[in-house]
C-alpha positions as CSV (number, residue, x, y, z in Angstrom):
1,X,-117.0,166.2,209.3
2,X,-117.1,162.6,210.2
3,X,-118.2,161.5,213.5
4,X,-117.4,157.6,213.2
5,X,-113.8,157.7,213.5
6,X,-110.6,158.9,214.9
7,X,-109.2,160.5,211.8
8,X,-112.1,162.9,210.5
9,X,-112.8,162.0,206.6
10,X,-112.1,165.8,205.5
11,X,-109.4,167.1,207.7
12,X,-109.2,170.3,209.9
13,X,-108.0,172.8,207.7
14,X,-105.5,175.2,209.8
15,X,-104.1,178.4,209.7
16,X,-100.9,178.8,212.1
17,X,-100.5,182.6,213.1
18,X,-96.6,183.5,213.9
19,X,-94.2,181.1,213.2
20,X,-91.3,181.8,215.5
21,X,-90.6,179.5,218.0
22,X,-94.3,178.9,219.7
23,X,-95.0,178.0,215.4
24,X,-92.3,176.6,214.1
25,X,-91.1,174.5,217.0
26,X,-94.5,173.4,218.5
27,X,-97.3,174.1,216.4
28,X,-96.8,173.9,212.8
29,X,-95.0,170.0,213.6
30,X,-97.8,168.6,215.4
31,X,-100.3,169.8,213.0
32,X,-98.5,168.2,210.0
33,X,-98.0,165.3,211.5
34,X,-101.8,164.8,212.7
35,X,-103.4,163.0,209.8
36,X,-106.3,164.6,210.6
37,X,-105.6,168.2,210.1
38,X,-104.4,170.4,206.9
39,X,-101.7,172.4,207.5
40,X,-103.4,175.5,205.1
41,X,-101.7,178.7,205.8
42,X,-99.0,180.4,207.8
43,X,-99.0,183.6,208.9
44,X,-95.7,185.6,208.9
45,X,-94.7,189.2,208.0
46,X,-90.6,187.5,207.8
47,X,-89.5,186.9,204.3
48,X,-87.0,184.5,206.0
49,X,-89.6,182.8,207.9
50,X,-92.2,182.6,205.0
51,X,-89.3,181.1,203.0
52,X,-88.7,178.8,205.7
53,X,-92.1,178.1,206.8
54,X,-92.9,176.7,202.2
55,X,-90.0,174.5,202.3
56,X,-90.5,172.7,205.3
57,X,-94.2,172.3,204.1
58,X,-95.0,172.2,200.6
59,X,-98.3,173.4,199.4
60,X,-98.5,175.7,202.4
61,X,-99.7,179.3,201.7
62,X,-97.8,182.2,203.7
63,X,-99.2,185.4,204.4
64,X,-98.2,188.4,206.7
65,X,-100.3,188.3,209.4
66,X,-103.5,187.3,211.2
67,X,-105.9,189.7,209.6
68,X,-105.0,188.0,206.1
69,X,-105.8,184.7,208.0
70,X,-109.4,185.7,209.0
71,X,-110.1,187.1,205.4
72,X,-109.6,183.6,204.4
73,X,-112.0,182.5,207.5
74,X,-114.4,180.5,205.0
75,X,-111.9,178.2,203.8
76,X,-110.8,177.4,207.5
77,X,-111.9,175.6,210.4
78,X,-109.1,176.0,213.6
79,X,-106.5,179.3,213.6
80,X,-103.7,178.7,216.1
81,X,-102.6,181.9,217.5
82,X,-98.7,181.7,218.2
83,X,-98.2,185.2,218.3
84,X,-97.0,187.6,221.0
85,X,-99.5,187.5,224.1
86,X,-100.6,191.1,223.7
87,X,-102.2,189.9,220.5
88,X,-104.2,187.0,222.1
89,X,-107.1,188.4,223.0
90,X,-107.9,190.5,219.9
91,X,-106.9,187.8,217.6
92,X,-108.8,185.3,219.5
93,X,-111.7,187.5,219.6
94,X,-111.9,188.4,216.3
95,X,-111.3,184.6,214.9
96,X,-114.2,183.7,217.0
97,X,-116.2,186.4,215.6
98,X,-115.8,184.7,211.9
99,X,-116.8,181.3,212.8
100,X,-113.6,179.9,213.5
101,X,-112.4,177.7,216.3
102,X,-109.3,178.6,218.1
103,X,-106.0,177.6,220.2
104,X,-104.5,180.2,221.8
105,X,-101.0,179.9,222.9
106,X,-99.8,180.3,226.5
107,X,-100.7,183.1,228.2
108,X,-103.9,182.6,227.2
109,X,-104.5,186.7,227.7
110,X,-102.8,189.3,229.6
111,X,-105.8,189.7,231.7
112,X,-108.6,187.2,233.5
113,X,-111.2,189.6,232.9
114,X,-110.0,189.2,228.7
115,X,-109.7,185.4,229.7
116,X,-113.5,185.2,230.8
117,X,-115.0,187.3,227.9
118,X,-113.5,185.0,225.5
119,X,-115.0,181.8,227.2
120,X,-118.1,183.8,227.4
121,X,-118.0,184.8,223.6
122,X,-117.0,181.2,222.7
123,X,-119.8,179.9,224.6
124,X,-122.4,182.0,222.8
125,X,-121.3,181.6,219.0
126,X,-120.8,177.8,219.9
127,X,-117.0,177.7,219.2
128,X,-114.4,175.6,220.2
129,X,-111.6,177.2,222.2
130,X,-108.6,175.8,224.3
131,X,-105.1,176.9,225.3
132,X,-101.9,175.7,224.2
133,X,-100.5,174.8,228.1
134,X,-98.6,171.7,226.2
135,X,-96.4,171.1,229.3
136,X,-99.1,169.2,230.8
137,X,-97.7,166.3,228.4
138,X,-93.9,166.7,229.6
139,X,-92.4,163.6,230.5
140,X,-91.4,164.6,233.6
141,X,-95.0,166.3,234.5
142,X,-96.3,162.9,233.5
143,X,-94.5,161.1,235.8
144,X,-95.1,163.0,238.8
145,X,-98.8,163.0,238.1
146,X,-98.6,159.4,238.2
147,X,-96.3,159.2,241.2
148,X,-99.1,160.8,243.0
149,X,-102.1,158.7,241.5
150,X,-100.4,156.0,243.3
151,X,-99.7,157.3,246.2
152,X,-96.2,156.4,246.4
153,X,-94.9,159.7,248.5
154,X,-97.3,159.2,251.0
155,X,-98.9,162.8,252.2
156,X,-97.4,165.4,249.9
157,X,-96.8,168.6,251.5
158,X,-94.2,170.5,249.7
159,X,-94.1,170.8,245.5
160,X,-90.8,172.5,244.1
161,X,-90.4,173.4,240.5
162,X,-88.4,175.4,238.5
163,X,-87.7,176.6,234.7
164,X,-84.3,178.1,235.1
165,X,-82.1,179.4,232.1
166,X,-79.2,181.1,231.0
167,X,-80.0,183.7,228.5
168,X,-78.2,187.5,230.1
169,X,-79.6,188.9,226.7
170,X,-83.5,189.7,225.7
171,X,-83.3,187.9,222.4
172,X,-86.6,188.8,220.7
173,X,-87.7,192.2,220.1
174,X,-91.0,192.2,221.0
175,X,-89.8,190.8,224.7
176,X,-87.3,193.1,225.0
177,X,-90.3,196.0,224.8
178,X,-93.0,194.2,226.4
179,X,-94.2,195.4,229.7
180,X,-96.6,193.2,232.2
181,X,-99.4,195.0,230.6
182,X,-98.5,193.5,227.3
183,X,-97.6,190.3,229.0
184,X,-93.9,190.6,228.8
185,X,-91.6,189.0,231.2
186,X,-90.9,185.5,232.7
187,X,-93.8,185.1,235.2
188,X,-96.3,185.2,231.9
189,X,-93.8,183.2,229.9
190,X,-92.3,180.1,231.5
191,X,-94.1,180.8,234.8
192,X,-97.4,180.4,233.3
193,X,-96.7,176.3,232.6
194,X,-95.6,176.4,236.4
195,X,-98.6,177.8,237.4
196,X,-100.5,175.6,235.1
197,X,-98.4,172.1,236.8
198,X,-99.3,173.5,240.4
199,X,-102.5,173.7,240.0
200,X,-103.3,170.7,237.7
201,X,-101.3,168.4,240.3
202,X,-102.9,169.7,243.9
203,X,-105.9,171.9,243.2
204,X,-106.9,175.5,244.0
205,X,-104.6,178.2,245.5
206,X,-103.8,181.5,246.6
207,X,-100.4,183.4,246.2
208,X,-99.1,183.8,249.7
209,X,-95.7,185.0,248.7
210,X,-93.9,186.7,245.2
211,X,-90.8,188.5,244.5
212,X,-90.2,190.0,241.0
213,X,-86.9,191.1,240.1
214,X,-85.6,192.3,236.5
215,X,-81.7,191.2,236.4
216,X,-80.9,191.7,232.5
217,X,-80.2,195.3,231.2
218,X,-83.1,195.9,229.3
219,X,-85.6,194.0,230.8
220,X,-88.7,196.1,231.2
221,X,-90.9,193.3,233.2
222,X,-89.6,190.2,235.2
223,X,-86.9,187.7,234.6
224,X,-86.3,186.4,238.0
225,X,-89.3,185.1,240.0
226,X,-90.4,182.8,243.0
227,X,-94.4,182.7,243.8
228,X,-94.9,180.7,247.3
229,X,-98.5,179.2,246.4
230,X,-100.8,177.8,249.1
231,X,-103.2,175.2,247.9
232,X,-107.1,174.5,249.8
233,X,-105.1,170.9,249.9
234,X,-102.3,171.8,251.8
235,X,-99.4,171.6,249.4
236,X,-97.3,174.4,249.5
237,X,-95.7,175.0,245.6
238,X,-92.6,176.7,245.3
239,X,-92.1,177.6,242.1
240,X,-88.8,179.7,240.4
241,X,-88.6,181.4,236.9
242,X,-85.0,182.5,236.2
243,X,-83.5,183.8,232.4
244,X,-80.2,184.7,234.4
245,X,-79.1,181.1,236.0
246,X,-76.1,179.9,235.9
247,X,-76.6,176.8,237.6
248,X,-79.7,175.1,237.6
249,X,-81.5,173.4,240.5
250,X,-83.7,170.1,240.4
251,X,-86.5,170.6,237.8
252,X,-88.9,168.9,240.4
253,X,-88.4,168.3,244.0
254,X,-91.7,166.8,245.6
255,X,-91.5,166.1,249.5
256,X,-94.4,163.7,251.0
257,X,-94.7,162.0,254.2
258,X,-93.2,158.5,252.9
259,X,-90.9,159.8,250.4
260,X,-89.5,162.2,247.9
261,X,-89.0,162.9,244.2
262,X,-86.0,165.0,243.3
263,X,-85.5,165.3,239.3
264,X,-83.2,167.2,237.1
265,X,-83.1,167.8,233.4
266,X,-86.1,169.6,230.7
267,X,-88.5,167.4,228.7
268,X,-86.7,167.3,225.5
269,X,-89.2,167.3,223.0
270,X,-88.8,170.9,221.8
271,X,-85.0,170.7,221.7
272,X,-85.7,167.3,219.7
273,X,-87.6,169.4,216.9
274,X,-85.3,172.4,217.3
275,X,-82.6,169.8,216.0
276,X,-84.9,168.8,213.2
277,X,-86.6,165.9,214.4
278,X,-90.7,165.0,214.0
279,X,-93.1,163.9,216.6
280,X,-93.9,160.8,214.5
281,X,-89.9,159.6,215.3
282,X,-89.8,156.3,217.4
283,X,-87.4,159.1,219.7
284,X,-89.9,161.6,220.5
285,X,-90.5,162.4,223.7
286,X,-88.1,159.8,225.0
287,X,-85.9,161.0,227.5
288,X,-82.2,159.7,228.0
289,X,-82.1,157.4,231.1
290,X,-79.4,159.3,232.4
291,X,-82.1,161.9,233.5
292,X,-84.2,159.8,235.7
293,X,-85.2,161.2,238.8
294,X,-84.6,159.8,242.1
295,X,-87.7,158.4,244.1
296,X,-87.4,157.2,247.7
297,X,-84.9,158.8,250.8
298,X,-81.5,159.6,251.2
299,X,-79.9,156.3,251.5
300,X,-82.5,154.3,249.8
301,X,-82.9,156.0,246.1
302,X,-84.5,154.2,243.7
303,X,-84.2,155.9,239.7
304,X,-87.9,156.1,238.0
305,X,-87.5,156.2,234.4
306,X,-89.1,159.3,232.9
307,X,-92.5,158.8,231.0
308,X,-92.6,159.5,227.1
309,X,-93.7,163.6,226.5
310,X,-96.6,163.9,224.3
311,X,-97.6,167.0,223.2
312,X,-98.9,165.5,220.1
313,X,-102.3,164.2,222.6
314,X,-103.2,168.0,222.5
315,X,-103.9,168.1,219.3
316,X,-105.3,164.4,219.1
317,X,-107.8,165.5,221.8
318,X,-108.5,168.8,220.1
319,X,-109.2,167.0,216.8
320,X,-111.5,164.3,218.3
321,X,-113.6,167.6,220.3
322,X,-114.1,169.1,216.3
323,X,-114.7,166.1,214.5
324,X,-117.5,165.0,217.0
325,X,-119.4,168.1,216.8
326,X,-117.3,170.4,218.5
327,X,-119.6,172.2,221.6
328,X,-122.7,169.9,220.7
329,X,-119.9,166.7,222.1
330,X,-119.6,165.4,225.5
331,X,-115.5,164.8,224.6
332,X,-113.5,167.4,226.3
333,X,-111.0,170.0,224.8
334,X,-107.8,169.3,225.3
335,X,-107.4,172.3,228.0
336,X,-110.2,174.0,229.8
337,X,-109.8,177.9,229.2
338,X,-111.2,178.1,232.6
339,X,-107.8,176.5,234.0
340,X,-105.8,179.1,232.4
341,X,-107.6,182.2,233.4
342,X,-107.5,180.9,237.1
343,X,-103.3,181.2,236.5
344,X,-104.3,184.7,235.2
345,X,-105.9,185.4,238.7
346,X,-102.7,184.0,240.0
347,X,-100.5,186.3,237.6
348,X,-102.5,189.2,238.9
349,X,-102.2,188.3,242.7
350,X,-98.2,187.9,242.6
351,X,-97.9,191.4,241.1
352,X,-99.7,192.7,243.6
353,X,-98.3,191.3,245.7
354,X,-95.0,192.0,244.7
355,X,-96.2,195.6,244.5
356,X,-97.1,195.7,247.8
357,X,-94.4,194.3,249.3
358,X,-91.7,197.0,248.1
């Protein structure tokens, strides 16, 4: 492939595996709207889904699943695994195995110890791997990262953060039988981003508190959460996972010595391609002012407009790493699998925790 430009000369031809939400909502778009990837093949056993999957892109070719994806392996250079998290680390393994390189969705594995083999295994056939942790481009992330480059809450000591919805029923089937070991439940699902944002924003930590409830009638894992992290900086991260709240606290609250941050609201680029929008729209990622957080102290509130989400830079990044040699470039990938085993390790710790704790 090209090395002397931005947009490789013979694009990165891609195979999306699963297209249910994780590929319809937030792979497949980005991909097709990255001019320097081919959106190949998409791998669904759903007739509906196939069906839907060829007339949003014409040209695509379907097939059931991600073992008819690797017997195309030669006419491929990036699989995107979308699928349910016990399938990560085989899938991942074995497109690695046939010379491809891969992006694994969120949780990366359902283990650390599966986490590390795959670096190693990547590392020794000279692949390029990453993980999907796209909310490191929400707006809202964005903007506290920035708040704290410059410094503008003083000494932070206390990080809150939540993903809290209302869904009383287990919508998908494979959630609704999925235990921890097969990576079921909330604290894999949304808490994994959480986990992700806590450490990105403050550094290394250890779980110091976790409580793991299962609310919903069928719910075989976790789907009501709080982890009390402890970072080597200081900052203490509260973070909440909840599938049964009816009311919904502040999406951030960030406490510092000269200030806080309160915010409410979701990033709204996945409800903006839910409702049939493209991340080349002039309206991507651009959150309604009505949202902006408040920055200052009670009595003097300032509102701080939200940055623009940009999920699409994963991919940009990813396709720069490929086209300049993949492991033989300096560039980075867009996420260090090392990040996401260390929320594995965190994962691990809560449960056990939790466990231990009655």
């Amino acid at each position: 492939m090209s090395t002397d430009s931005s947009t490789p000369s013979t694009p990165i031809r891609t195979a999306v595996v699963g297209f249910g939400l994780s590929g319809r909502v937030f792979h497949a778009p980005l991909v097709a709207a990255d001019p320097s990837y081919s959106l190949d093949v998409i791998a669904t056993s759903d007739p509906g889904r196939q069906a839907a999957a060829v007339g949003q892109y014409p040209g695509v070719k379907t097939v059931p699943d991600g073992d008819a994806v690797l017997a195309r392996a030669a006419d491929l250079d990036l699989v995107v695994l979308g699928t349910p998290p016990a399938t990560h680390y085989p899938l991942a393994k074995a497109a690695l195995e046939a010379g491809l390189d891969v992006v694994v969705d969120k949780p990366f594995a359902v283990t650390s110890d599966q986490g590390h083999e795959l670096i190693a295994l990547a590392e020794r056939l000279g692949r390029v791997l990453t993980v999907f942790q796209n909310r490191r481009w929400d707006g809202d992330y964005l903007t506290v990262k920035e708040l704290l480059a410059e410094g503008s809450l003083g000494q932070v000591t206390r990080f809150e953060s939540r993903f809290e919805r209302w869904s009383p029923e287990v919508a998908k089937a494979w959630k609704a039988e999925a235990t921890a070991a097969d990576g079921g439940g909330v604290l894999f699902d949304l808490g994994t981003h959480l986990l992700d944002q806590a450490l990105q924003l403050f550094g290394p930590a250890t779980v110091v508190h976790a409580e793991l409830q299962a609310r919903r009638p069928g719910e075989k894992t976790d789907d009501d959460c709080f982890v009390v992290l402890r970072h080597g900086s200081g900052v203490l991260s509260h973070l909440w996972m909840n599938m049964l709240c009816a009311q919904q606290g502040p999406r951030y609250r960030v406490l510092g010595s000269e200030g806080a941050f309160t915010k409410h609201g979701v990033d709204p680029q996945e409800p903006y391609i839910v409702a049939g929008g493209g991340p080349l729209d002039e309206e991507y990622g651009v959150e309604a002012p009505e949202w902006a957080g408040k920055l200052g102290r009670d009595g003097h509130l300032d509102r701080l407009s939200t940055e623009r989400g940009a999920y699409p830079e994963f991919y940009r990044i990813l396709a720069a790493k490929i086209s300049d040699g993949g492991t033989t470039s300096a560039l980075p990938v867009p996420v260090d699998p090392a990040g996401p085993v260390e929320v594995l390790k965190l994962i691990e710790k809560a449960r056990a925790l939790a466990s231990a704790q009655g």
